[in-house]
N, C-alpha and C positions, 0 to 999 in steps of 0.2 A: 825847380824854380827857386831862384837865389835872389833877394831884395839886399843891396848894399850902399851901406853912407860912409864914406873916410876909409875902408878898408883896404889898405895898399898894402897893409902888413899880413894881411891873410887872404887875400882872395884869391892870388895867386895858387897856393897852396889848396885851397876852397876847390878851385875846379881843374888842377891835376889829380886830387884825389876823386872828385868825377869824372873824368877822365878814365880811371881804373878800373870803374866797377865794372862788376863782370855780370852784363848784361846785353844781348844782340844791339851792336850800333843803328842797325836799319827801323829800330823798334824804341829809339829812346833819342831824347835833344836835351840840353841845356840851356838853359835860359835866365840871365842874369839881367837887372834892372839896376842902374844906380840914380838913387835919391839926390839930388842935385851935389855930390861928393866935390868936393874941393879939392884933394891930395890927388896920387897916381892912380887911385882905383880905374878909371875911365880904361887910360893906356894899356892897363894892367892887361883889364878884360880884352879889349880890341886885338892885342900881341895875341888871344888863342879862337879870333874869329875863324882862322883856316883850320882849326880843329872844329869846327861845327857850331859855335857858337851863337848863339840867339844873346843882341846885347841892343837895350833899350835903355837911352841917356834922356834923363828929365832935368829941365832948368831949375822946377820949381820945386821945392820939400813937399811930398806928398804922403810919407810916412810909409812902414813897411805893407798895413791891409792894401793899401790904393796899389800900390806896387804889384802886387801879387795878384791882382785882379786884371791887372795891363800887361802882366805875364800873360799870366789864363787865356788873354785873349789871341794870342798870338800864336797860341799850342793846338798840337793838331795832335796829342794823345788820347789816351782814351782815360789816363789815369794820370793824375797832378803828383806832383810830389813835393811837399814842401821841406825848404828846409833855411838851415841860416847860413851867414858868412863864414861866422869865423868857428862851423861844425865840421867834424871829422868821419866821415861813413870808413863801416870797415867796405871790403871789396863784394861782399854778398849783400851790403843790405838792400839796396833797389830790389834787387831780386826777392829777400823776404819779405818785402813789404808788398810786393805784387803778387808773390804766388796768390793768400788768401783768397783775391782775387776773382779766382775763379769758381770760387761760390757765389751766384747771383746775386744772392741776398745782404754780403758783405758791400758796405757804403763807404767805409772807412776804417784802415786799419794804422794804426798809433805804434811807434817804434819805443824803444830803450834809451833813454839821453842816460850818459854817465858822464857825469863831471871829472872825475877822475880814473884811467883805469887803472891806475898801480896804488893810490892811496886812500884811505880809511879818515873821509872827513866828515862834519855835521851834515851838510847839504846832501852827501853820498846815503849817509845810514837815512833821510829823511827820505830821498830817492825810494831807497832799498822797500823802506815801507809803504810809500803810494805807488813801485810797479806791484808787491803782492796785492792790493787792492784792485788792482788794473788787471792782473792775474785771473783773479776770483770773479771780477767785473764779466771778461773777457768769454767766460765760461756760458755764457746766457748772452754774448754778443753784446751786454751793456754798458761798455767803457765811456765814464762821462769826460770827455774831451779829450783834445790829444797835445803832444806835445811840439810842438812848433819847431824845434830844429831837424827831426824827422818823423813825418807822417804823409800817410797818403789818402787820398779819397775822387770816385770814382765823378769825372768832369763835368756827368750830365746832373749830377747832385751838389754841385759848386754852389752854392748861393751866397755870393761875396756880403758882408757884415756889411754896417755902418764903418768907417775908415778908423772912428775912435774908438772901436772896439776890440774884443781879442778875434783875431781870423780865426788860431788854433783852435779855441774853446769851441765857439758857434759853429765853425764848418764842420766838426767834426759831431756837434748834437748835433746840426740839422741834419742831418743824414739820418738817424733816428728817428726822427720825429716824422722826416717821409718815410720812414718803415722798415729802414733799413737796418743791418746789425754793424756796429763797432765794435774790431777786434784788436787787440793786445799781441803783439809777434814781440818776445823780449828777444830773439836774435836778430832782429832788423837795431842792429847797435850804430849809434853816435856818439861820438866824445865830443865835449866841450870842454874850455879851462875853468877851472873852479873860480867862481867872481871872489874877492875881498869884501870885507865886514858892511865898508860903507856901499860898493856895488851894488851887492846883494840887497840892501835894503832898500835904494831906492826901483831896482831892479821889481822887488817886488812890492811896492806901493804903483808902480807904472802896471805892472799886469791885474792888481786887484781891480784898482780904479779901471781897467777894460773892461774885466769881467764880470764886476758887479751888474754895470748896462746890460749885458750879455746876458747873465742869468735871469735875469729879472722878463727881456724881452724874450727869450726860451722858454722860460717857466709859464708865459701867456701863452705861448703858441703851443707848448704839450696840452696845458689844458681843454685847448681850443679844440686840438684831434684828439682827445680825452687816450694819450698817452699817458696817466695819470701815474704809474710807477716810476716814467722818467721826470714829473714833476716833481715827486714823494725823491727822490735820487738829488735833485738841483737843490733842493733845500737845506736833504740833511748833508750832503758832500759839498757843497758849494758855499751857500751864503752863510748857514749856522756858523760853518767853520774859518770862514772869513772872516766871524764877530767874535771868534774864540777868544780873543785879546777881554773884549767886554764880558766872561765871565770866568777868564783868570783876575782881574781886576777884582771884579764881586767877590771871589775867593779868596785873597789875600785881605781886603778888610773885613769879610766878616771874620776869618781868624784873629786879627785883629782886634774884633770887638769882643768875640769870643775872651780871650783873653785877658781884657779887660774887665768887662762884667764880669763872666765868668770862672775859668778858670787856663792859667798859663801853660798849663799841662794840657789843654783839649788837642786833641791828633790833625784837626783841621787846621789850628796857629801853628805847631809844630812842622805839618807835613808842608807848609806853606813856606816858612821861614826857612826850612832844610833846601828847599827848590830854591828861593828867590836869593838865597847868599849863594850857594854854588852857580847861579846865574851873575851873581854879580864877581864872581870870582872868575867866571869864564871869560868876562867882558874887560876885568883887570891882567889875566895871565896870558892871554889869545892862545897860540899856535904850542906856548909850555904845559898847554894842560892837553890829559889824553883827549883824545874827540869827543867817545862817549860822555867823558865827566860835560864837556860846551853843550849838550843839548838842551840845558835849561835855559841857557843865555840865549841859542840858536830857537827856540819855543820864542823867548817873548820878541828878539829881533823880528820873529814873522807874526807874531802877536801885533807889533805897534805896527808895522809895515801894513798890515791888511787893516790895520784901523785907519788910518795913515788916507788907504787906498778908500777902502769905503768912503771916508769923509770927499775926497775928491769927485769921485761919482757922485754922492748926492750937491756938490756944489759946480757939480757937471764942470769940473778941470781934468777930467780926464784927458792924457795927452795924446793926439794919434801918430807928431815925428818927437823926435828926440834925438840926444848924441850919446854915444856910447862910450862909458871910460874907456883909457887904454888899455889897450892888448895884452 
């Protein structure tokens, strides 16, 4: 299921490379929706209906959750697949993401997004570090959420979100919370292009501000079927680390004070000052500095983002359509 707005530049490409995978045709559809798109996306899609295409035109912006729910409705599989425009499957992943599958108990299983596959950026090494969590998650069946340009879960455990919500996050707990296990397959691969500084950040202030609702209304519901380890999970993975901005701030002034009253030599003004200048150095030198050295910059960029985001969910602007930089 593919939800797309304006995308004439990649949709094309979007469903010849569905097209490829290598999966029995009598056993698999395509299914694209476009959000009331203005440019060629419409045409685009229409030119590969004789290749099997499943294509639903909406007048009105209804955003990508509402999309994908009017997909759903139209699928006569037995397993959804979600994914985005302008993503790239290699030719197996369908096929990884279903085998799991055939474990009953499997509800939903979460693919690999790589931003990049040939280079070595911040968003990549950041990647690198929440699939080994997803990894270790994976091992006990409890990967909390998944990632939206490829995932799958099983159609009779579908329980479409609020529209200003994150679909990925919630569809992929709820599966959980009805008893199911979420699994991690890192060869079910999708590439995406790696966003730019300003992207990225609003990028992720639009998915905090989803998911903040999201955690909040999941974290009642674990409680509710005293799932109580996947609530102990949504707090410390989710919302603590959504306010991490709120105690890298607290850290930099109390070193601050520290070194005032105190003394200029204490290791917490020190270790503080060594992070927040080579962050400000990352944000002055961008793409001339190695990657690794941008992670301090790349930390608070998703520091203020999720604060950003938080503040929007509590002032309920969270947004459910939106337009997407260019390609």
């Amino acid at each position: 299921m593919v939800a797309a707005r304006n995308e004439e530049k990649c949709i094309g490409d979007r469903i010849r490379n569905l097209l490829l995978q290598d999966y029995p045709e009598d056993r698999f559809e395509i299914l694209v929706a476009s959000d009331a798109s203005t440019d060629g996306t419409d045409e685009i899609v229409r030119s590969f209906e004789e290749s099997g295409i499943h294509f639903l035109r909406f007048d009105k912006r209804m955003g990508k959750s509402a999309l994908m729910v009017e997909l759903s409705k139209i699928s006569t599989g037995e397993i959804l697949v979600f994914t985005d425009a302008n993503t790239q499957f290699r030719t197996d992943t369908v096929r990884e993401l279903i085998e799991p599958f055939a474990d009953p108990s499997v509800g939903c299983v979460d693919g690999s997004k790589q931003n990049s596959l040939d280079s070595i950026t911040c968003e990549s090494i950041y990647w690198r570090y929440e699939q080994a969590l997803k990894a270790l998650g994976s091992r006990i069946g409890a990967v909390l959420g998944a990632t939206g340009a490829v995932f799958a879960v099983r159609r009779n455990l579908y329980n479409p979100p609020d529209p200003a919500r994150a679909d990925d996050f919630e569809t992929a707990v709820s599966t959980r919370i009805q008893g199911y296990s979420c699994l991690y397959n890192p060869r079910a691969v999708a590439a995406e292009p790696t966003p730019d500084d300003s992207s990225q950040y609003h990028r992720l202030v639009r998915i905090v501000s989803w998911m903040m609702g999201s955690a909040f209304s999941l974290f009642g519901k674990a409680l509710k079927r005293k799932r109580y380890g996947l609530a102990l999970q949504l707090i410390t993975h989710k919302i603590l680390r959504w306010n991490m901005g709120v105690f890298a701030i607290i850290a930099s002034i109390a070193g601050i004070l520290l070194a005032v009253f105190e003394s200029p030599g204490n290791p917490l003004f020190l270790s503080a000052s060594v992070f927040n200048i080579i962050a400000l150095a990352g944000k002055a030198f961008g793409d001339r500095m190695p990657s690794f050295l941008r992670l301090p910059y790349f930390f608070w960029l998703m520091c203020l983002a999720s604060l950003s985001g938080v503040l929007k969910a509590i002032l309920s602007q969270a947004a459910s359509v939106w337009d997407h930089g260019a390609r």
